[in-house]
N, C-alpha and C positions, 0 to 999 in steps of 0.2 A: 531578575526576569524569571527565574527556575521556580520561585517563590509564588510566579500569577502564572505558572504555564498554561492553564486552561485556558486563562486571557487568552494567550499568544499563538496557542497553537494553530490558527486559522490563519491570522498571517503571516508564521513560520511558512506555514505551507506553499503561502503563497511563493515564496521564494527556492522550493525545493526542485523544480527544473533548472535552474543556475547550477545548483549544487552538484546535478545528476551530470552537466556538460563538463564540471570542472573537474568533478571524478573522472570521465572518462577520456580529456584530457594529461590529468596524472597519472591514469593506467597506459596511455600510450605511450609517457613519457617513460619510466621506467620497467617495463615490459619488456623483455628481450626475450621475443617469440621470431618464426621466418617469416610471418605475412604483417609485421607491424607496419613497417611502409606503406603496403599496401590501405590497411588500416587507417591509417593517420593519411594517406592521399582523398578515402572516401571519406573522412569525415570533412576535409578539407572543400570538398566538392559540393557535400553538404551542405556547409554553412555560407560558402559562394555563390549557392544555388539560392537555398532558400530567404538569404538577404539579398539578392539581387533581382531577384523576382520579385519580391515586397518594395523594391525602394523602386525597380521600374515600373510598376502598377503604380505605387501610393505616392511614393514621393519618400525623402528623409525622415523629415519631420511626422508625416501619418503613418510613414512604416515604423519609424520609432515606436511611436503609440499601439500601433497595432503587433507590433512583434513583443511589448511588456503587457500587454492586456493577454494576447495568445499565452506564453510562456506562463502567467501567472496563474490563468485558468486552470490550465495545461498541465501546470505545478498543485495546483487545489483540487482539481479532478484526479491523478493521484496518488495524492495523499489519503483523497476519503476511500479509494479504492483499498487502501494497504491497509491505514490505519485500522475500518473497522472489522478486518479479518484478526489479530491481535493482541490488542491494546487492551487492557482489561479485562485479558483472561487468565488461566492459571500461569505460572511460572514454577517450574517445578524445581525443587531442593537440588542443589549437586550432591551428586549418589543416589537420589531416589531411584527406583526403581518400581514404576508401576504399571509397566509392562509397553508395547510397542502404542495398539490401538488406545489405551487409556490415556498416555502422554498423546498423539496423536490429536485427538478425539478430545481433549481435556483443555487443551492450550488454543484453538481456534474456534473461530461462532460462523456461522452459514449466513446468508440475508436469506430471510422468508424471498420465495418463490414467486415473482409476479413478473409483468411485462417491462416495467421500470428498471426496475434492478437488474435482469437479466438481458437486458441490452445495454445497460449501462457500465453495466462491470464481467458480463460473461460469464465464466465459468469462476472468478471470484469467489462468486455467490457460495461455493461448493467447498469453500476453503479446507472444510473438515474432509472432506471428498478427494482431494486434490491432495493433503497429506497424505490418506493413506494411501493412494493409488498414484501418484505420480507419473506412471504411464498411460493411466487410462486418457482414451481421447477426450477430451473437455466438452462434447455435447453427449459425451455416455455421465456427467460425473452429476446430474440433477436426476437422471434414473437408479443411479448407484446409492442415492442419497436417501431414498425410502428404506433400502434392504441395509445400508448403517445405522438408520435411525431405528427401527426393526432391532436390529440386531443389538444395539444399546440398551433399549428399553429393557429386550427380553434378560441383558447380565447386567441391568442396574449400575452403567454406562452416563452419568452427565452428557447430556448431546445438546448443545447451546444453537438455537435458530431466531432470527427475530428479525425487525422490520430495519430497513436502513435508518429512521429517525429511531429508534430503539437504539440498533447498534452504537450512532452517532452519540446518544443521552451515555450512554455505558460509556463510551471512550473519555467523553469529558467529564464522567463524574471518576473515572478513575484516575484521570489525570491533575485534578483537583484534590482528592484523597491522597495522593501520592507526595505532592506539595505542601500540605496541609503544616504537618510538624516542621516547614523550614518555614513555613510562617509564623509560628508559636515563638521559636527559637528566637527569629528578629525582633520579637516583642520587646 
């Protein structure tokens, strides 16, 4: 499988809200914090709420359907949120040292700026933005995003921005290149 991951990764994804429930699951289980109870009571409430609502509307059988269709979406919507902030960008050496803004700045890609993308993912979009400022509030980080790219240009700064089908093409040709020699190898 690791061999066609580019194949798979769409419907890996699909399955990555499962993953996020059982994680957080495991984290309650061994967790020894004071509000765990508490914790594990609301998520409890959650998932009796929100499958009890679905099966007294739909029924079993269409809430079924409709609770793996939701979750799946749910799960692929995301994934492309995360993945193409990421995925095919640098990775820097242990030990490098090329300074805060340049690993920063160097390791993440922004989506280009339109109505799509910025309702779709929010302040995502800002990813390089959201590195360096972490506290800035998330409708200042597409204002902040001129005076980084600015600031890049003028100290010859890599500043990675592109369309989400861009982004998407780069995640999967990197995840195919990355594959590539374990497919040589099983020849």
């Amino acid at each position: 499988m690791v061999c066609h991951q580019a194949t798979f990764v769409g419907p890996v994804l699909f399955l990555h809200s499962l993953k996020s429930r059982i994680a957080t699951l495991h984290f309650l289980a061994v967790r020894n914090r004071r509000n765990t109870g508490l914790e594990a009571a609301l998520v409890v409430v959650h998932y009796v709420l929100y499958i009890g609502a679905i099966v007294l509307v739909a029924g079993w059988k269409i809430g079924a359907l409709f609770m793996v269709i939701h979750e799946g979406l749910f799960s692929v919507y995301l994934g492309v949120a995360f993945i193409t902030n990421h995925i095919g960008m640098a990775v820097p050496e242990p030990g490098a040292n090329a300074g805060f803004i340049r690993t920063q700045v160097g390791t993440a890609r922004n989506l280009r700026a339109n109505r799509v993308t910025d309702y779709l993912f929010g302040s995502l979009t800002c990813q390089i933005e959201h590195h360096l400022f972490p506290a800035m509030p998330r409708h200042r980080l597409r204002a902040a995003a001129a005076v980084v790219r600015a600031h890049c240009h003028e100290n010859g700064i890599d500043y990675h921005e592109t369309t989400l089908l861009g982004a998407l093409r780069e995640v999967h040709q990197q995840i195919a290149t990355s594959a590539t020699p374990l497919r040589q190898v099983r020849r």
